[in-house]
gemmi code that builds the backbone of each chain (N, CA, C; Angstrom):
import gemmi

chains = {
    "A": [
        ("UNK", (211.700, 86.763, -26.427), (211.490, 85.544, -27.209), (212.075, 85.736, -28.603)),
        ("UNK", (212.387, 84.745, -29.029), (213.275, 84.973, -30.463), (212.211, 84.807, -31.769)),
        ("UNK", (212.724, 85.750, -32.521), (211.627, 85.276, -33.882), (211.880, 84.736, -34.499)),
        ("UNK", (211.148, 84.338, -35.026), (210.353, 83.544, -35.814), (210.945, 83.615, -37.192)),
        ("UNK", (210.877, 82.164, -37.953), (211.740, 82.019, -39.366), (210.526, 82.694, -40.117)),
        ("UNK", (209.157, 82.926, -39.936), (208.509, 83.244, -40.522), (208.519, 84.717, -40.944)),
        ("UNK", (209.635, 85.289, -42.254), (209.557, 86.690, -42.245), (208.227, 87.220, -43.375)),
        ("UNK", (208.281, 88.540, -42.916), (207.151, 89.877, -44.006), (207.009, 90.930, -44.132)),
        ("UNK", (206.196, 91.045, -44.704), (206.328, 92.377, -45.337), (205.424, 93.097, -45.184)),
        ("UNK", (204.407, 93.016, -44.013), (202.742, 93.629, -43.675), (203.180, 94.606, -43.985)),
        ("UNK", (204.123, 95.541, -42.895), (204.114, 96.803, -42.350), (204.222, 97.648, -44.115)),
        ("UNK", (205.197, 97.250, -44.319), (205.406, 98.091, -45.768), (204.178, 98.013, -46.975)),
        ("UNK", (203.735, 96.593, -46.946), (202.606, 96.969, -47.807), (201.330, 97.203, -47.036)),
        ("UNK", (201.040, 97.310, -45.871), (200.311, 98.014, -45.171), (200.113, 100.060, -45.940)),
        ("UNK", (201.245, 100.235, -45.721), (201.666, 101.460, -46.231), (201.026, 102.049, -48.012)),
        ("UNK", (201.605, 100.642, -48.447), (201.271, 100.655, -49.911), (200.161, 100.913, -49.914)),
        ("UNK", (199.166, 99.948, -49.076), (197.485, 99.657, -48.944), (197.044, 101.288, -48.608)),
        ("UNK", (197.024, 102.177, -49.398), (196.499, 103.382, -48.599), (196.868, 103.800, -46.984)),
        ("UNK", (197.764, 103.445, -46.770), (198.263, 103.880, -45.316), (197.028, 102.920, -44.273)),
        ("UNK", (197.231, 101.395, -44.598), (195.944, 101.014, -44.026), (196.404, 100.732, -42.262)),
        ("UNK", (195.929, 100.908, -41.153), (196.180, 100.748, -40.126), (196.124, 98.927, -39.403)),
        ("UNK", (196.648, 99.166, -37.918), (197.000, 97.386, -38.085), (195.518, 97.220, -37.383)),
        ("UNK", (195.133, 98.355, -36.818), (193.294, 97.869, -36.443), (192.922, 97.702, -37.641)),
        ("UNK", (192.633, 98.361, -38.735), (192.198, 97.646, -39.726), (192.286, 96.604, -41.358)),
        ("UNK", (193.715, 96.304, -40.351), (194.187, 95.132, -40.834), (193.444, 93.387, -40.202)),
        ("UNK", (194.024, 94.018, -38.571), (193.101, 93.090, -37.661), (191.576, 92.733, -38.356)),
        ("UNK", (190.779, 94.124, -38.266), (189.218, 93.826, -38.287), (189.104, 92.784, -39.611)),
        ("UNK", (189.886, 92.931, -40.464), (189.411, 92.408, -41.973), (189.893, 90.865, -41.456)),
        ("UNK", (191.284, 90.486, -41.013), (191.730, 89.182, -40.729), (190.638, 88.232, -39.710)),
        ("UNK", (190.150, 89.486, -38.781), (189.391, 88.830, -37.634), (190.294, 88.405, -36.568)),
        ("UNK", (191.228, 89.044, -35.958), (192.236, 88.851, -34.833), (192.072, 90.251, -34.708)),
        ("UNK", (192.683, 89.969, -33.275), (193.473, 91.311, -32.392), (194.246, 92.117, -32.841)),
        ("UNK", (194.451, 93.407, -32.510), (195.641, 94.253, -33.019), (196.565, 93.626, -32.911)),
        ("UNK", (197.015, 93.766, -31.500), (198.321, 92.767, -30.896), (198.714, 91.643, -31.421)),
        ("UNK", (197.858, 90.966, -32.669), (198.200, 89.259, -33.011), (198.684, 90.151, -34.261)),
        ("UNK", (198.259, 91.338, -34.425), (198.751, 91.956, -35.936), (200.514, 92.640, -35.806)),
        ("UNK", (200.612, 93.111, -34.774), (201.795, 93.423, -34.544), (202.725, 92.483, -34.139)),
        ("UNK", (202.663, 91.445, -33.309), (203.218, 90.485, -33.075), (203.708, 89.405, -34.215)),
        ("UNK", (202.845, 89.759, -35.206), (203.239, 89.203, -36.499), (204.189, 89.758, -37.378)),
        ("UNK", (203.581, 91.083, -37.392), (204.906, 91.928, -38.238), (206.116, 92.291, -37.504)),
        ("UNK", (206.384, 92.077, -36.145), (207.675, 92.218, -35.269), (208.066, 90.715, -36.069)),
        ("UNK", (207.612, 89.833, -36.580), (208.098, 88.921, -36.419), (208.459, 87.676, -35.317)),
        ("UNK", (207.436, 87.930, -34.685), (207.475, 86.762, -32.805), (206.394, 86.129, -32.881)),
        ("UNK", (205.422, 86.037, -33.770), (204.532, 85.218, -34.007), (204.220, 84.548, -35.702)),
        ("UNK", (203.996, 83.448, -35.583), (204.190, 82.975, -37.058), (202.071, 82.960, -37.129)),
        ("UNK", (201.962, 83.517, -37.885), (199.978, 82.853, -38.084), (199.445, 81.763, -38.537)),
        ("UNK", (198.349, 81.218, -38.039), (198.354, 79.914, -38.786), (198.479, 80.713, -40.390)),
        ("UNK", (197.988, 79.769, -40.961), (198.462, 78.937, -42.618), (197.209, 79.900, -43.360)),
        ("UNK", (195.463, 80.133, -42.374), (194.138, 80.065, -42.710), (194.673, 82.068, -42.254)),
        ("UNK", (195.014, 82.246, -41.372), (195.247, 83.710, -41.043), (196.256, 84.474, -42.097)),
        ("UNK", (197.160, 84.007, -42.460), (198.533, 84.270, -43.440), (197.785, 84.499, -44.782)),
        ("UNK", (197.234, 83.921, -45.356), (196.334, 83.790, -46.580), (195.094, 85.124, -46.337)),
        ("UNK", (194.690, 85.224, -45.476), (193.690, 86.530, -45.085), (194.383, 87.579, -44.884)),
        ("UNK", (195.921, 87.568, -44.421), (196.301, 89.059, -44.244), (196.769, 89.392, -45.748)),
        ("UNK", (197.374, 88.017, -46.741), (197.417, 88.464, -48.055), (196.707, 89.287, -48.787)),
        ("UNK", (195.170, 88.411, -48.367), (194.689, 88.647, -49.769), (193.539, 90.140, -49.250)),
        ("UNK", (193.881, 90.774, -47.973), (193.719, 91.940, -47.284), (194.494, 92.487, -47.793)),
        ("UNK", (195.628, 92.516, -48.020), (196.930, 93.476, -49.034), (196.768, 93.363, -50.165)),
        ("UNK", (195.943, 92.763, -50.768), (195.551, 92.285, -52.502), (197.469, 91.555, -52.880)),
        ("UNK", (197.611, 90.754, -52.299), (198.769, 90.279, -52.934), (198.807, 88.899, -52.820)),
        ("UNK", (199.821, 87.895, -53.166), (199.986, 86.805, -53.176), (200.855, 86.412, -52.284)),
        ("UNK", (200.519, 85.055, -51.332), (200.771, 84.656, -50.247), (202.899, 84.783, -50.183)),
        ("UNK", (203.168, 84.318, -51.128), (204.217, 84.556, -51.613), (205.054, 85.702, -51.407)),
        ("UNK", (204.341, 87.216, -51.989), (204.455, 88.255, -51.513), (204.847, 88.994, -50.503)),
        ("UNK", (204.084, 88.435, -49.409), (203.327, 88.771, -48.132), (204.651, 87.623, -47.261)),
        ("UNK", (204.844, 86.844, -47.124), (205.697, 86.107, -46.048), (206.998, 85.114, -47.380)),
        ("UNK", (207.516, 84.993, -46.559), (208.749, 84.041, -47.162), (209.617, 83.246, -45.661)),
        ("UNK", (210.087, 82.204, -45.896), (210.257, 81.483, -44.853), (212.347, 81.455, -45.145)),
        ("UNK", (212.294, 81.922, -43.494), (214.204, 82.160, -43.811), (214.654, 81.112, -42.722)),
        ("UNK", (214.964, 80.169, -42.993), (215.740, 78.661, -42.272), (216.541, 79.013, -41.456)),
        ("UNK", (217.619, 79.690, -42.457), (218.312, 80.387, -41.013), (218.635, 81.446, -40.498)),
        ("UNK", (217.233, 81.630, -40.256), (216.923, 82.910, -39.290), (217.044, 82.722, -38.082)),
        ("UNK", (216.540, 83.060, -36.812), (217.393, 83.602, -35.305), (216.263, 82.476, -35.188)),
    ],
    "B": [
        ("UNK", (202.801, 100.434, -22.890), (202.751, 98.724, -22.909), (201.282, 98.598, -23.807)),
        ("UNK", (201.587, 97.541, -25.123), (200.214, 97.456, -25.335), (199.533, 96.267, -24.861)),
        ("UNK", (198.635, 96.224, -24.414), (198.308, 95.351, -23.661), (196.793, 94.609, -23.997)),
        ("UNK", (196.675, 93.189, -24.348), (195.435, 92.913, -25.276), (194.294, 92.859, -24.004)),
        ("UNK", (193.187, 92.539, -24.268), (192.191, 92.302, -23.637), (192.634, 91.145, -22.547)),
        ("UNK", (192.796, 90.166, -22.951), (193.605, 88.414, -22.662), (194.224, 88.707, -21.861)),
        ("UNK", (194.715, 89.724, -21.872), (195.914, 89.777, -20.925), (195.725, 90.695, -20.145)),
        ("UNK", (195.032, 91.452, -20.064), (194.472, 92.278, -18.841), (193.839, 91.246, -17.808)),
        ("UNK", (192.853, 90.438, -18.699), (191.931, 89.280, -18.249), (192.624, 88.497, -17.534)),
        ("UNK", (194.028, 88.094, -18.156), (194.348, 87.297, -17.195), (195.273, 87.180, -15.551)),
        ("UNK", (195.815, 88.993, -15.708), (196.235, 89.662, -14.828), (195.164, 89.893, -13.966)),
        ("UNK", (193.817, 90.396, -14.283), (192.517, 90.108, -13.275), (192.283, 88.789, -12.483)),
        ("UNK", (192.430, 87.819, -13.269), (192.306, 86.572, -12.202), (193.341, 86.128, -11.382)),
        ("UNK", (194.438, 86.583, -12.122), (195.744, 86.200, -10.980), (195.777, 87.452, -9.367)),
        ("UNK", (195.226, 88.430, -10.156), (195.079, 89.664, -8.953), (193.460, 88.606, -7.730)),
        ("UNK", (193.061, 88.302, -8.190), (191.507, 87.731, -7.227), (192.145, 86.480, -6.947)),
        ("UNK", (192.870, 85.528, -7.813), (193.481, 84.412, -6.900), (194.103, 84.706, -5.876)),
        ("UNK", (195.160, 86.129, -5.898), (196.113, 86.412, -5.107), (195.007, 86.860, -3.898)),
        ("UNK", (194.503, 87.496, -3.986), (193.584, 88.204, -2.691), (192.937, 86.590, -2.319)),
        ("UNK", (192.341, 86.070, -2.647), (191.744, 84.694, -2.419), (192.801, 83.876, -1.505)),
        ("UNK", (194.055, 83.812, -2.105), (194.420, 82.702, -1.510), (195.219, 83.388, 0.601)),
        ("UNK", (195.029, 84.814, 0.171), (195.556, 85.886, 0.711), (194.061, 85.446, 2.517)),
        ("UNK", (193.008, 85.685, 1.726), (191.985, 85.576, 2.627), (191.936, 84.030, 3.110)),
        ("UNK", (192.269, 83.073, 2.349), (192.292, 81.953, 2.732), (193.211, 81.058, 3.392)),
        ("UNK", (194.183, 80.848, 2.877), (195.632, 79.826, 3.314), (196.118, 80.210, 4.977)),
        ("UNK", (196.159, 81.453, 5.167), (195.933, 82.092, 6.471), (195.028, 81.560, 7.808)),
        ("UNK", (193.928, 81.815, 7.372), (192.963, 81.485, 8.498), (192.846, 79.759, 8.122)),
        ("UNK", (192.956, 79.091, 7.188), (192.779, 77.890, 6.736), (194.059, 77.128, 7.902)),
        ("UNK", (195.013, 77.257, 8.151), (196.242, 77.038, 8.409), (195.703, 77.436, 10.127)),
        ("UNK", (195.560, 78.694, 10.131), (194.862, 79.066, 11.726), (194.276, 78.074, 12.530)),
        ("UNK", (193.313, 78.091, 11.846), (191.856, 76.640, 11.805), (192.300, 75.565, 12.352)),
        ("UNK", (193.048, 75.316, 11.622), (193.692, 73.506, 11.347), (194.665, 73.244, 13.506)),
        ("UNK", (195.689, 74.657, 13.439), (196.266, 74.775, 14.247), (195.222, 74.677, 15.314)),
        ("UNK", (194.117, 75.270, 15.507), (193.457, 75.637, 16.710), (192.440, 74.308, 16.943)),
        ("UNK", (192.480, 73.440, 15.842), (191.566, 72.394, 16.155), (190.042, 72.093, 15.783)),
        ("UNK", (190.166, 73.186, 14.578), (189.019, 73.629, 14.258), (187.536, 72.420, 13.331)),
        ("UNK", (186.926, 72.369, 13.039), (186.109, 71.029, 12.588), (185.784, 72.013, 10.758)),
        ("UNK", (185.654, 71.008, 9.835), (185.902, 71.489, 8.277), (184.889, 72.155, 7.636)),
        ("UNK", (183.354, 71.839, 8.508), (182.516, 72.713, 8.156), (182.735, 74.276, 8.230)),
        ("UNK", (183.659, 74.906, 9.318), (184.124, 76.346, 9.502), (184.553, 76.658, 8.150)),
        ("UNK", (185.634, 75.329, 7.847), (186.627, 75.904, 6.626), (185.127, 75.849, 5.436)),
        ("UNK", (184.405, 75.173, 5.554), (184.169, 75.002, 4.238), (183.125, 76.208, 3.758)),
        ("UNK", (182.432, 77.248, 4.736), (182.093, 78.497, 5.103), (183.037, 79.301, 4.419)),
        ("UNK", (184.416, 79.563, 4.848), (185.295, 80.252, 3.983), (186.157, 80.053, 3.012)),
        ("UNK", (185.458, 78.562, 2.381), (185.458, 78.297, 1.182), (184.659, 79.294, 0.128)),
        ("UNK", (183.126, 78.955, 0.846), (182.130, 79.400, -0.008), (182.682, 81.335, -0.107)),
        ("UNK", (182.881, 81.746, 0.604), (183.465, 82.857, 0.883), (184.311, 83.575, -0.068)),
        ("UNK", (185.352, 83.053, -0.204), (186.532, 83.474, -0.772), (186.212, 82.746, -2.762)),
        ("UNK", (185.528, 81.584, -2.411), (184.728, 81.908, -3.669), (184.256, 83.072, -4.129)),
        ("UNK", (183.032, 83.502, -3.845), (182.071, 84.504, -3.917), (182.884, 85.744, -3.512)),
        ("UNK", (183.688, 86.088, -3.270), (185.179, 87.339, -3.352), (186.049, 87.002, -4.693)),
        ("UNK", (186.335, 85.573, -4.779), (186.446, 85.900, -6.474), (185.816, 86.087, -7.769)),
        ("UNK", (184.680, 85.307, -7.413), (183.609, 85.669, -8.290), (182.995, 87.366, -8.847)),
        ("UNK", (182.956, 88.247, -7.668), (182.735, 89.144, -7.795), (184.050, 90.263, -8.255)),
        ("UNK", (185.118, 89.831, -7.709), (186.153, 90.904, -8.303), (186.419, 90.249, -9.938)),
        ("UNK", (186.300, 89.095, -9.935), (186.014, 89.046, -11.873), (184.972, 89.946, -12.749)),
        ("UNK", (183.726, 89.586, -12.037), (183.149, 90.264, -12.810), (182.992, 92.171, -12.523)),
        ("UNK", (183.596, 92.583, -11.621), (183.621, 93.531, -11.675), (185.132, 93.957, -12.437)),
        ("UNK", (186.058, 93.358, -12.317), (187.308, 93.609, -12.820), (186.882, 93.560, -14.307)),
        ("UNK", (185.910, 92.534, -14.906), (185.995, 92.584, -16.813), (185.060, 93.490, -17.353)),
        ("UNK", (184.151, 93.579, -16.448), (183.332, 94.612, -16.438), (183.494, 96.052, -17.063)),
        ("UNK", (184.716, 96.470, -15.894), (185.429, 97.282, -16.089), (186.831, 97.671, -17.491)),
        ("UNK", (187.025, 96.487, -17.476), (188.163, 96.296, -18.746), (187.207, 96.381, -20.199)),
        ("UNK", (186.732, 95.889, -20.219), (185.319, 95.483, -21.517), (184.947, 96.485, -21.916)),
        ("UNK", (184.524, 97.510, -20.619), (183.879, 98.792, -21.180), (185.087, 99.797, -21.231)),
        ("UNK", (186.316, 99.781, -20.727), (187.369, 100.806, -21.630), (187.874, 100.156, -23.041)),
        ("UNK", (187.872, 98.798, -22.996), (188.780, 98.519, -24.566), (187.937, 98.728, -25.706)),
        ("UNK", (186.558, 98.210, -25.068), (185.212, 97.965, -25.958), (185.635, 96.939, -26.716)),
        ("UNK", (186.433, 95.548, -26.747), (187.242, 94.848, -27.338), (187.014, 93.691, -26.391)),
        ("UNK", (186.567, 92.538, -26.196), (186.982, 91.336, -25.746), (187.038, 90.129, -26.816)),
        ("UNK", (187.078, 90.385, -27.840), (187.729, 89.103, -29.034), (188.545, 88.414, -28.435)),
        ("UNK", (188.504, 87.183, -28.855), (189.689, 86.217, -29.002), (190.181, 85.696, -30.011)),
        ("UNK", (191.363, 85.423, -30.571), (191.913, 84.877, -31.917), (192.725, 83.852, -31.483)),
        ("UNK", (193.165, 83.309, -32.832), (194.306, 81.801, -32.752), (195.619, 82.070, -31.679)),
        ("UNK", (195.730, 83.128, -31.977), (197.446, 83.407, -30.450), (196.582, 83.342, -29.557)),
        ("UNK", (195.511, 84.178, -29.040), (195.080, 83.844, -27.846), (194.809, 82.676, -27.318)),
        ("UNK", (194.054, 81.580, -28.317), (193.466, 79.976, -28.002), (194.977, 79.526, -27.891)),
        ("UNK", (195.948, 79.672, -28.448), (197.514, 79.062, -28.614), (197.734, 78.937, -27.197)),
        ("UNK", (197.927, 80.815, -26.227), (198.537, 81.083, -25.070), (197.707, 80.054, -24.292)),
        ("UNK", (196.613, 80.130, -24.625), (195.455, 79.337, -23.242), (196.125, 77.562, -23.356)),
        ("UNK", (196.295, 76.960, -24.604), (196.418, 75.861, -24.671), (197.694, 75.509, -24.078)),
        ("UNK", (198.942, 76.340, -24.426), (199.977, 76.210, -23.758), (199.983, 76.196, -22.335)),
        ("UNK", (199.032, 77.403, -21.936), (199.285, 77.846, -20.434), (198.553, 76.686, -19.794)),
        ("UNK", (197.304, 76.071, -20.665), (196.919, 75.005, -19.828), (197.265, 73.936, -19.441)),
        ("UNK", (198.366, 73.231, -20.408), (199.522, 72.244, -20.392), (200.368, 72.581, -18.985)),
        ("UNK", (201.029, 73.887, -19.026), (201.817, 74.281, -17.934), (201.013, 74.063, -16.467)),
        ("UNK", (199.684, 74.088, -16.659), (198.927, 74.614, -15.348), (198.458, 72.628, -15.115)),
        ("UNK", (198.786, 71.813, -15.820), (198.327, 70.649, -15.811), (199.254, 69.674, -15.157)),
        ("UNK", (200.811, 70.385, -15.434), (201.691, 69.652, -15.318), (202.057, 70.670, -13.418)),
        ("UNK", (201.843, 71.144, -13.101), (202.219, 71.729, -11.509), (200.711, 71.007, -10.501)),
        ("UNK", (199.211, 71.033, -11.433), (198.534, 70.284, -10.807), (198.644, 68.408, -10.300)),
        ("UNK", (199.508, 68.219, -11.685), (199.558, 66.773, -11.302), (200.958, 66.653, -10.128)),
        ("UNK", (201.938, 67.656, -10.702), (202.998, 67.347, -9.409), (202.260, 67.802, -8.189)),
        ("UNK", (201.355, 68.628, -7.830), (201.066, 68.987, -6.594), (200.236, 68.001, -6.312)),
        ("UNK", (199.507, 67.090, -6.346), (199.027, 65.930, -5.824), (199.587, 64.801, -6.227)),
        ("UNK", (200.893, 64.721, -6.905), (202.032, 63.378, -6.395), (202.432, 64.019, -5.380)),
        ("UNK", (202.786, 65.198, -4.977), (204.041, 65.616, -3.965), (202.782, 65.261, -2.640)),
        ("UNK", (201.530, 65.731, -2.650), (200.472, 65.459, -1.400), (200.664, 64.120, -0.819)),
        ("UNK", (200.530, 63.130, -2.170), (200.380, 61.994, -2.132), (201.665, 61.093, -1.466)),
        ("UNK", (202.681, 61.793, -1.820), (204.018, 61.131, -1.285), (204.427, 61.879, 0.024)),
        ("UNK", (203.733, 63.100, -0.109), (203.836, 63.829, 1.607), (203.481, 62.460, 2.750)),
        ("UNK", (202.401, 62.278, 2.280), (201.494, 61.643, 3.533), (202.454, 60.186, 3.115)),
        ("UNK", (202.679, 59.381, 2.566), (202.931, 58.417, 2.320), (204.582, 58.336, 3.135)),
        ("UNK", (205.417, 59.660, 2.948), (206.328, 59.650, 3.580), (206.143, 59.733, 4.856)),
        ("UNK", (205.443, 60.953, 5.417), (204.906, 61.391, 6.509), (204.821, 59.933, 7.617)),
        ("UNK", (203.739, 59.159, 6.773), (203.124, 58.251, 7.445), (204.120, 56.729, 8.066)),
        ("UNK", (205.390, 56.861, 6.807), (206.095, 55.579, 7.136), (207.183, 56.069, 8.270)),
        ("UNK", (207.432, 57.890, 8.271), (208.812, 57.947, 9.366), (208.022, 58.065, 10.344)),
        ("UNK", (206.818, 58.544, 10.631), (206.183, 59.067, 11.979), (205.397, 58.040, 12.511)),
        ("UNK", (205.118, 57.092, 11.516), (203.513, 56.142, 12.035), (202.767, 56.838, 12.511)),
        ("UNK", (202.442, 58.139, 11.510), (201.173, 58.789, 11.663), (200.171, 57.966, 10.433)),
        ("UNK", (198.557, 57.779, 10.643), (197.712, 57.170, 9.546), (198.078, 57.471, 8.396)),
        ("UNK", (198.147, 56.061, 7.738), (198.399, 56.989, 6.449), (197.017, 57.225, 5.722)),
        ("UNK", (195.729, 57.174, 6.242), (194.801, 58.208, 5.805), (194.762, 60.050, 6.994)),
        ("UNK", (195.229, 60.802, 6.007), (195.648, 61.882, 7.050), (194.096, 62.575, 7.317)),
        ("UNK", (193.900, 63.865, 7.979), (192.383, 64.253, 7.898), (192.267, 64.595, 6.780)),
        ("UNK", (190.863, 64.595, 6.675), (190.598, 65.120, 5.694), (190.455, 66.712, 5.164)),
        ("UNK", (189.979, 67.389, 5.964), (190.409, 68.700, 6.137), (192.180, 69.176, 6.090)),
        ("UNK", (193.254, 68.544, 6.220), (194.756, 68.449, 6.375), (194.638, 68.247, 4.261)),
        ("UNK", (194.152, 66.733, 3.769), (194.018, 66.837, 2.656), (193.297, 67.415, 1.340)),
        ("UNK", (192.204, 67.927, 1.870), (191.543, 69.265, 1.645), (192.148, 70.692, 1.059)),
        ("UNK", (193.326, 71.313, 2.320), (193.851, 72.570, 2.112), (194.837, 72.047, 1.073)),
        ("UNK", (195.642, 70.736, 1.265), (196.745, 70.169, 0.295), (196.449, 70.910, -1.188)),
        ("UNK", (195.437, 69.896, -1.558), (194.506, 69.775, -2.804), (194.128, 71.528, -3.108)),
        ("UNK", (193.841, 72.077, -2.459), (193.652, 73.783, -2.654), (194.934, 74.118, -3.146)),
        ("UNK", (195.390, 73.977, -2.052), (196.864, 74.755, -2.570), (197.261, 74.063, -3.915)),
        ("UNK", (197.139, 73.094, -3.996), (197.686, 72.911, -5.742), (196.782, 73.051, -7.065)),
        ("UNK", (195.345, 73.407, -6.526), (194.842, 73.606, -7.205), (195.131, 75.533, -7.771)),
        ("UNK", (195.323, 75.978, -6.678), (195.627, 77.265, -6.302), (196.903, 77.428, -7.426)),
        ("UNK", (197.966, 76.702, -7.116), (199.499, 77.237, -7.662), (199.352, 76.563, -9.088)),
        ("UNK", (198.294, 75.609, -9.632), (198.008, 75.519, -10.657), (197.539, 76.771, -12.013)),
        ("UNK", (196.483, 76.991, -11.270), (195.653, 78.236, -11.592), (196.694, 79.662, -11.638)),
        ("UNK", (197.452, 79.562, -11.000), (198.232, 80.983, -11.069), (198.968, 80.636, -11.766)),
        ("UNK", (199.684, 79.194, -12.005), (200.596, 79.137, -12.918), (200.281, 79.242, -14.159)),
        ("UNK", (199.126, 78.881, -14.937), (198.654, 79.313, -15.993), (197.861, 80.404, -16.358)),
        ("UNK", (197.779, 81.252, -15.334), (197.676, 82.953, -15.378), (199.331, 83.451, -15.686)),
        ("UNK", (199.956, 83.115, -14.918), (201.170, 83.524, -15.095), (201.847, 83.446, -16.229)),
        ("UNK", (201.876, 81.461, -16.909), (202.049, 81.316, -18.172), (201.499, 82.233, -19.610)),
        ("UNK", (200.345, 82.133, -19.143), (199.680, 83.348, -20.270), (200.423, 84.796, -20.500)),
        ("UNK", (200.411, 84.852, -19.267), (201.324, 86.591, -19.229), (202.635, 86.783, -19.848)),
        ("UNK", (203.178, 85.854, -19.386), (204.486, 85.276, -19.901), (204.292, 84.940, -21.419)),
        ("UNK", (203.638, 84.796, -22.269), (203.928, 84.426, -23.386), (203.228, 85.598, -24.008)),
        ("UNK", (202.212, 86.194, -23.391), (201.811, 87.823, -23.794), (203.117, 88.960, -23.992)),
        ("UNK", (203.868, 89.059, -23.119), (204.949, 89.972, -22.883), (205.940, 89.678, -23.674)),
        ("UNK", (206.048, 88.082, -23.631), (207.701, 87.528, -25.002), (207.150, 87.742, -26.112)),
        ("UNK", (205.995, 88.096, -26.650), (205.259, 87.709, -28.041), (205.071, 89.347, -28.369)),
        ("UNK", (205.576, 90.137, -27.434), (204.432, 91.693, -28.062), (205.417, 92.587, -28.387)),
    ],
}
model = gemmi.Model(1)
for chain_id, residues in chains.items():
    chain = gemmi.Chain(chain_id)
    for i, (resn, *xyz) in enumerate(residues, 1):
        res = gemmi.Residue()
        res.name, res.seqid = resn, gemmi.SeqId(i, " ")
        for name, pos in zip(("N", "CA", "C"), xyz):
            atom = gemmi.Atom()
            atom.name, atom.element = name, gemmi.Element(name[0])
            atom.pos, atom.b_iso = gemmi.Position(*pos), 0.0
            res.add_atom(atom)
        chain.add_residue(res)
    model.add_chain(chain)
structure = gemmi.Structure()
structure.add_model(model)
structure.setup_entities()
């Protein structure tokens, strides 16, 4: 399946976050691992209410965290 | 393969449909051939029910207590909503196609065009059947493109 215009930056500031893992990225968002990886592969876009929770789980601004590329794949 | 809860789950019901329809469509088809009356079938109705019933709950049973995980989130409600669209649209063609079976059936053969009911019975299974797998299937399918 092709991804998604919705790009980010979890994985790296995941890293930043104390080496935080995507289980406990998940637990804080309240989704699945798999909805956490599927996001940062880029093949799933999150709602609007999930995107804003994985932010402000990275202490950053929504801004930060995703940017939208038009013409992407 | 990582593989979510959802999707184990839904590889479990397509595995008990498959044995189901495996125990059923068979002798259902047998039946019909040999002249059989619908109360028999409707015995291995209840049957092949209660064979899926039980390999579910022994199949999540089993899954539940290795993941220790059965959550659901927004992709998961997404896959179900999609897959249920898909599974909506093979149910409604499988009872136009019943419906125009007999309707065809009935104008080249001048057979009734009320057919038995047991004949429209297994119809209605079977599309209820290729419904149900199709939105097991759909799910899987959007599990595997998405991971």
């Amino acid at each position: 399946m092709a991804k998604t215009h919705v790009k980010n930056n979890i994985r790296k500031l995941r890293f930043a976050n104390g080496e935080m893992t995507q289980q406990q990225l998940a637990d804080i968002v309240g989704v699945t691992r798999q909805t956490i990886v599927a996001i940062e592969k880029e093949k799933y876009s999150p709602s609007l209410e999930a995107a804003f929770k994985i932010a402000a789980a990275l202490g950053e601004s929504f801004d930060a965290v995703f940017s939208y590329d038009a013409n992407g794949e | 393969m990582d593989v979510s809860f959802q999707e184990k789950s839904a590889w479990g019901s397509l595995l008990a449909i498959a044995i189901a329809s495996w125990l059923f469509f068979p002798t259902a088809v047998a039946h019909i051939a040999a002249g059989g009356q619908f109360i028999d079938l409707a015995y291995r109705i209840v049957f092949v029910i209660g064979v899926i019933i039980v390999i579910e709950i022994v199949y999540h049973a089993v899954i539940a207590g290795r993941s220790g995980d059965s959550a659901t989130d927004e992709r998961d409600a997404q896959f179900t909503l999609k897959a249920d669209r898909i599974a909506g649209y093979v149910l409604a063609f499988g009872v136009v196609w019943i419906v125009g079976l007999i309707m065809i059936r009935s104008s080249l053969t001048g057979a009734p065009a009320v057919p038995s009911t047991i004949m429209v019975s297994i119809y209605l299974l079977l599309a209820l059947t290729a419904s149900e797998a199709s939105k097991l299937l759909s799910q899987i399918w959007f599990y595997r493109a998405e991971s």
